[in-house]
RORO-699677 format. One record per residue (C-alpha): x, y, z. Coordinates in steps of 0.001 Angstrom, whole numbers, padded with zeros to 6 digits, always signed. Layout:
BEGIN
XYZ;...
END
This chain:
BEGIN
+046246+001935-000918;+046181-001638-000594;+046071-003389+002576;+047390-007222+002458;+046000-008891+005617;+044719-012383+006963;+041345-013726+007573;+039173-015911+008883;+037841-017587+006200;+035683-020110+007700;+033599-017621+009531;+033237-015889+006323;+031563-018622+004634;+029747-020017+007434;+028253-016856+008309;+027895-014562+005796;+030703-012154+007747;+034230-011574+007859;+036683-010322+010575;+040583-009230+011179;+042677-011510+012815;+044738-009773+015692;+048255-009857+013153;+045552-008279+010234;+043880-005679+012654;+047887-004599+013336;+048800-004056+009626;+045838-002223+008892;+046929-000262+011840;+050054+000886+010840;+048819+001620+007218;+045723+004065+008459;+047856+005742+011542;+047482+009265+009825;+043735+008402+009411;+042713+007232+012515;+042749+010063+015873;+046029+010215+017940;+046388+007888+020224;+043358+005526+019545;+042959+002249+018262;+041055+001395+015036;+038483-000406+017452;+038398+002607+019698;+034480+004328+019625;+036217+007384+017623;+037476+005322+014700;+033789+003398+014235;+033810+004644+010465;+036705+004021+009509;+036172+000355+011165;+033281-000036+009287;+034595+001293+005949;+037626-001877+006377;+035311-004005+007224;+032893-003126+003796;+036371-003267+001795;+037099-007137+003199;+033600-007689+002540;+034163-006477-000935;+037139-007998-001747;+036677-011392-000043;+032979-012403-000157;+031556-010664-003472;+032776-012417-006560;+032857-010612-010262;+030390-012686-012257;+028867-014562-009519;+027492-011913-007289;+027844-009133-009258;+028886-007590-013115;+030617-004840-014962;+029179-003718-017602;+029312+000074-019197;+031453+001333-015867;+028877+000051-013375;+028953-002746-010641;+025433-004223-010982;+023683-007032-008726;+022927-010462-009560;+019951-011675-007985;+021620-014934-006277;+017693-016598-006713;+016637-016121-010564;+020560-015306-012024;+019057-011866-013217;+020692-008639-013517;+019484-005671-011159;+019782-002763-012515;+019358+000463-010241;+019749-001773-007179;+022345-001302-004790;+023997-002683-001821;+023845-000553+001208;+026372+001128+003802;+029161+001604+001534;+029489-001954+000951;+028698-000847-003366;+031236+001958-003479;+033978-000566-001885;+032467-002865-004931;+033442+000164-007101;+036681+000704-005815;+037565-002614-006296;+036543-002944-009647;+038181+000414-010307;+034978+002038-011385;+033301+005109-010833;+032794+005619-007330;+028702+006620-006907;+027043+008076-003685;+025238+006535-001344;+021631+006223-001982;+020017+007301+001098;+017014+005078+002198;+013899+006920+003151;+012108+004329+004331;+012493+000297+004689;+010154-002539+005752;+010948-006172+005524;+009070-008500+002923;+007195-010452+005638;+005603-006959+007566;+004375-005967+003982;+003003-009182+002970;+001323-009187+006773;-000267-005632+005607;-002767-007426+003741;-005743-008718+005118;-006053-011978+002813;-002825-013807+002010;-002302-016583-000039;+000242-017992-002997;+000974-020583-005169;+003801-021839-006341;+005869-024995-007134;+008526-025562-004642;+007098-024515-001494;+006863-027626+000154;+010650-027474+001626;+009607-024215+003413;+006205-025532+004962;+007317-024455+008528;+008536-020898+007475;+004923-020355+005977;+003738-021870+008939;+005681-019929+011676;+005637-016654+009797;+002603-016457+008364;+000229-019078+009983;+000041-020257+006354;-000384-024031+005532;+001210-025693+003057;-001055-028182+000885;+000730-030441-002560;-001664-030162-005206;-001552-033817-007658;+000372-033659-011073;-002103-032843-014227;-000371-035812-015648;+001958-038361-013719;+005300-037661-013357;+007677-039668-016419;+011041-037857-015528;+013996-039916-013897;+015463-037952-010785;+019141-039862-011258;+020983-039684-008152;+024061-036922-007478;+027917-038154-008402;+029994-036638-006226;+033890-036045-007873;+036733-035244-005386;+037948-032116-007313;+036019-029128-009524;+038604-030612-012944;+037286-033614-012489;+033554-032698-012523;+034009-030747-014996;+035700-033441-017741;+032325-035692-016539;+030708-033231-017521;+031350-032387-020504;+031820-036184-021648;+028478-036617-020232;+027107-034116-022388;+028962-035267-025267;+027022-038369-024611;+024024-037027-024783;+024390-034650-028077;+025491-037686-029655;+022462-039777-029782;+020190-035670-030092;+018891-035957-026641;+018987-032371-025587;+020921-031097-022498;+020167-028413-020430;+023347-027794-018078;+022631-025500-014797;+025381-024030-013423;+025009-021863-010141;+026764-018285-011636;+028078-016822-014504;+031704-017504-014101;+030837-021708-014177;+028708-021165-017063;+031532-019864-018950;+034018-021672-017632;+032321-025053-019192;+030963-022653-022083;+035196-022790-023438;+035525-026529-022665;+032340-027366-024758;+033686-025145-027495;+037671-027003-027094;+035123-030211-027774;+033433-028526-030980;+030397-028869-029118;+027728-026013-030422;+026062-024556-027694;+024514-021812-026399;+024749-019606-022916;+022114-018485-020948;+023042-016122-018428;+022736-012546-017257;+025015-011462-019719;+022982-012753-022401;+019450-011739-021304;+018374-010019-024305;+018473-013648-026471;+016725-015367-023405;+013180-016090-025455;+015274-017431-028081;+017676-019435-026166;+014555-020940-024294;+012780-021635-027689;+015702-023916-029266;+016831-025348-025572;+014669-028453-026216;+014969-028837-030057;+016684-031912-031113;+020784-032576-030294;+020334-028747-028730;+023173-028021-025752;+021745-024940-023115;+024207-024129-020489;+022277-021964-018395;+022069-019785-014458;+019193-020562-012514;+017733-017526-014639;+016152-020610-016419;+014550-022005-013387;+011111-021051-011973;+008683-020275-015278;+010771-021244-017974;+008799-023342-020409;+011127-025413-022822;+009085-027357-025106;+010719-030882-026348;+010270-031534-029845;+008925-034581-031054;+012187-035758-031815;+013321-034998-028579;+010346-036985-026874;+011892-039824-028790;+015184-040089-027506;+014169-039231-023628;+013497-035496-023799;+015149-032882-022124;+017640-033950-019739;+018250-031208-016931;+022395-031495-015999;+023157-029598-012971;+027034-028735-012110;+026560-028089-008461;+024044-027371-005686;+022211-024289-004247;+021996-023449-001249;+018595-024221-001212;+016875-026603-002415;+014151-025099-003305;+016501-023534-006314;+017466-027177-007806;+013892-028355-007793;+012961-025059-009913;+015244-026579-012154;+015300-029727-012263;+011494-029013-013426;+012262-027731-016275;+012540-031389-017686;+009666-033783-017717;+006636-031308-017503;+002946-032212-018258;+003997-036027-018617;+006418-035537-021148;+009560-037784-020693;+012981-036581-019469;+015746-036754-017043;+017934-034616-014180;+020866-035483-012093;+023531-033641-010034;+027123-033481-010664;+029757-032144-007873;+032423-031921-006338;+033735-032236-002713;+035398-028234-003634;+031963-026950-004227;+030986-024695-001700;+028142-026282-000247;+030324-029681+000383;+033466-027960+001903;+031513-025911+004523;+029032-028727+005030;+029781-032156+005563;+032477-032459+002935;+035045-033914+005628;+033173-036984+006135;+032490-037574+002278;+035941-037046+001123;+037262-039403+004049;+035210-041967+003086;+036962-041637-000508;+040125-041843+000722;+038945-045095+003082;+038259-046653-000596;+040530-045392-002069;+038415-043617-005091;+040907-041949-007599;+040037-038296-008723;+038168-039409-011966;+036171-041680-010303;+032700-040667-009338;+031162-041758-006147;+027304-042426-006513;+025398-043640-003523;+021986-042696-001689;+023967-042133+001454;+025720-039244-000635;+022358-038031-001755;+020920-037653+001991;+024585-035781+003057;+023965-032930+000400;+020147-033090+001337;+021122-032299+005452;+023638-029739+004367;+021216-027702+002225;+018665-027920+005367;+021375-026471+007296;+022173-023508+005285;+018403-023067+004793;+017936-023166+008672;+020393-020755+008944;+018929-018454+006532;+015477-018877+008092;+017311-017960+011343;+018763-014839+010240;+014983-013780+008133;+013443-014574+011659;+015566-012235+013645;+015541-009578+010969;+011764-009959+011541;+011609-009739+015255;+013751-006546+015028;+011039-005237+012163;+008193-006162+014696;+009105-003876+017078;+009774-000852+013865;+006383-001931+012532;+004693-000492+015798;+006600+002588+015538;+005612+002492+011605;+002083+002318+012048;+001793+005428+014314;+004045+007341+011850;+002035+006511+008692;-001279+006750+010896;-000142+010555+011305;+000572+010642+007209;-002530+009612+006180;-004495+011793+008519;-002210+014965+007803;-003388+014137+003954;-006434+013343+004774;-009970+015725+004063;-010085+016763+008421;-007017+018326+008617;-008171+021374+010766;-009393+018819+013002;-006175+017140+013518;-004412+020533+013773;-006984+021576+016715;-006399+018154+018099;-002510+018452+018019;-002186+021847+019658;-004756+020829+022792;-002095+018119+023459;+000769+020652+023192;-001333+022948+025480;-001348+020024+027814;+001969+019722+028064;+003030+022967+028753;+000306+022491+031734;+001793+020040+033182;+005421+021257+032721;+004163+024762+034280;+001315+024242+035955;+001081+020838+037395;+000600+021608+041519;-002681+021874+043186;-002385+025583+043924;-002554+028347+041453;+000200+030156+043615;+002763+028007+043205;+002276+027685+039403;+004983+029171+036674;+002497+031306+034953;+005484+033738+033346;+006978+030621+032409;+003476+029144+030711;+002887+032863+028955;+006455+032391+027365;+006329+029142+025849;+002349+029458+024916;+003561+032500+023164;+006767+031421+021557;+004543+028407+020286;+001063+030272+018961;+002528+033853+018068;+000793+035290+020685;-001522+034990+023870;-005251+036499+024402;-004934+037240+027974;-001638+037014+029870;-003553+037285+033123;-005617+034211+032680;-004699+032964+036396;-006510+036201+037901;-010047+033817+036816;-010275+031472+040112;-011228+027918+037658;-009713+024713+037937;-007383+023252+036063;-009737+021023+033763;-011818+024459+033242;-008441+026532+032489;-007666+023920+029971;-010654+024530+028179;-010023+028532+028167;-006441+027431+026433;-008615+025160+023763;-010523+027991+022825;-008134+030757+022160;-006088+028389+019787;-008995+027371+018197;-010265+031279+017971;-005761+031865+017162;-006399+029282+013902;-009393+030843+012764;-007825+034529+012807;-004437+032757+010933;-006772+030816+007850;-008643+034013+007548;-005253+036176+007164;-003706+033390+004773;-006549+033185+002992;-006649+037391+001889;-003194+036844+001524;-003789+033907-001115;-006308+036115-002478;-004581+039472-003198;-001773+037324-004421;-003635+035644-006808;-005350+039012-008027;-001363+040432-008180;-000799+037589-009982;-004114+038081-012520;-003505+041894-013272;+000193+041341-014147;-000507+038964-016317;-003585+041033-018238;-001123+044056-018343;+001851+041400-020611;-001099+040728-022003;-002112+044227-023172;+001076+045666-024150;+002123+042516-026499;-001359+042985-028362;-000586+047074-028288;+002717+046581-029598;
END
């Protein structure tokens, strides 16, 4: 069935979510009367499933893109990590959100998986008791090491100084027309051998400009989830001489592509990005792949006022200003003022992200308590003193039928029938039903209860254990006596 209904889009890009509008939430409605219970609403407490399972399917269908957030390959809808451009095999999304995937994709429709256990990133990294990391980008996120982890941030010095030319972003009104500078740009480049390594931020991009380079005659090569299994030889030839890369940001953080000495000659590697990330932690991964240990080399940022980070962000204000001059479609606007509007839009999306990790955290703090305690218990159930915590856990339940039963001051007033039943029901059987008869108090008739559970265990590992025994001889003789009559026969 296939429900056509209207959204709100901007919500949906803004934050992460999507919702009905009131004329959508009526057509869906009408198409899911016979599944929805008489005379309720689909926002009525009795339809919350099938609610949810809409909402999944707009999710699906509206804010998860084929080749950008996920593939299909061999019947399967499989994740692409939206940091490293990386397939993810065996991972799925949760709540149902993968089998609306499937269903859209017209694939086999999998179960769920069904989580066992979950704790966020920042709890497990808090388990240990020395943290500390190293990498090249995480000077942007100083105050999320800071606030998270009580973690400073320190910028270690260059081995060698820094030779590469950061050129400053062009911004294009329209996604055609950053595309044609691109590829002239890279035609540009091939022509006098310098090689180009073009980021582009998902699959579809990267072979979307992958046919325009080949309409050119341009050889190339593609780096992308798709084509993981060449990635070591991709990476090798990406900085030969006159080479053209287009590549995810699979070829960001690690990747090592050596310039030639030819290359060196003509400027080395020049990194050419199509768009921005969301962070910009991404786009300096990348942008490092040119100009490392010294060596000489380039990067610079093409876009365009449809990418997605301009039209949610700031893109209004740009693309007025490009009207106010009246800048034609294939003419690039380059200015620092540009440069600083992309910079505060990333820093919004990234405080927004940072926002949602932090609340997802707070929620986990309070789990984590409850997560302690339970794996506390784990360990000490597997642990060597398990009688011990056995003994330990029956006093407390021994308690607590004392205080449900025999909690006032005076013994006549107590519910000793009551206490005989649920002692009995809970250790098989009692020692002496008319315990009350001995005038104690009720600190010294706790201790009577400790002892006959302890004295109750003892009598229960001694009966297990004959039984493991004479099972075990059983278990011995039968096998002697297979034994015997295959060497008799």
């Amino acid at each position: 069935m296939t429900l056509f209904v209207k959204v709100t889009t901007r919500l949906m890009r803004e934050g992460r979510s999507i919702n009905l509008t009131d004329k959508g939430s009526v057509k869906i409605e009408g198409r899911l009367q016979d599944q929805l219970v008489k005379d309720t609403s689909l926002f009525d407490y009795e339809n919350m499933e099938i609610l949810h399972h809409v909402n999944q399917a707009l999710k699906a269908h509206y804010m998860f893109n084929n080749d950008v957030d996920y593939v299909v390959q061999d019947g399967q809808v499989i994740i692409v990590d939206e940091f490293t451009g990386r397939l993810m095999p065996g991972r799925r999304f949760s709540d149902g959100l993968h089998q609306a995937l499937e269903a859209k994709e017209g694939v086999t429709i999998e179960r769920e998986n069904q989580t066992l256990a979950t704790i966020t990133f920042q709890n497990y990294f808090r388990l240990y008791k020395k943290l500390s990391g190293m990498t090249g980008t995480a000077e942007t996120e100083k105050n999320e090491f800071k606030k998270i982890y009580n973690l400073g941030v320190v910028v270690a010095p260059t081995n060698k100084p820094l030779a590469r030319e950061d050129l400053s972003d062009v911004v294009f009104k329209t996604v055609g027309a950053k595309y044609r500078a691109t590829i002239k740009r890279i035609s540009e480049l091939h022509e006098k051998g310098q090689p180009v390594l073009v980021g582009t931020v998902s699959i579809e991009v990267s072979e979307a400009i992958s046919k325009l380079l080949n309409k050119e005659g341009i050889n190339h090569e593609v780096l992308n989830a798709k084509h993981h299994e060449r990635e070591a030889e991709i990476i090798a030839n990406a900085g030969q001489f006159g080479a053209v890369t287009i590549a995810t940001n699979m070829a960001g953080r690690g990747t090592d592509i050596k310039p030639s000495p030819e290359t060196l000659e003509v400027g080395g590697l020049f990194v050419l990005a199509t768009g921005r990330h969301d962070s910009r932690r991404i786009d300096n991964q990348f942008r490092g792949r040119s100009g490392r240990q010294g060596d000489p080399g380039a990067s610079q940022f093409l876009l365009s006022l449809e990418d997605d980070l301009l039209r949610i962000f700031g893109g209004e204000r740009i693309s007025n200003l490009m009207d106010k001059l009246n800048i034609e479609e294939d003419e690039p606007i380059e200015h620092v003022f540009i440069t600083k509007a992309i910079g505060n839009a990333q820093k919004k999306v990234e405080g927004y992200h940072f926002d949602i990790r932090k609340h997802v955290l707070e929620y986990d703090d309070v789990m984590e308590k409850q997560r302690s305690i339970i794996y506390g218990r784990r360990r000490d159930i597997l642990g060597d003193d398990v009688q011990n915590l056995i003994l330990e856990m029956s006093d407390g339940v021994v308690d607590q039928l004392m205080d449900q039963f025999c909690q006032d001051k005076y013994a006549d007033q107590w519910d000793v029938q009551g206490f005989n039943r649920s002692f009995e029901s809970t250790f098989s059987r009692i020692p002496n039903e008319k315990w009350y008869e001995e005038e104690l108090k009720p600190d010294e008739y706790a201790e009577v209860f400790y002892g006959w559970i302890e004295t109750l265990y003892k009598e229960k590992i001694e009966f297990f254990s004959k039984v493991a025994e004479l099972n075990f001889d059983a278990n011995v003789l039968k096998k002697n006596e297979g034994t015997v009559r295959q060497n008799g026969s």
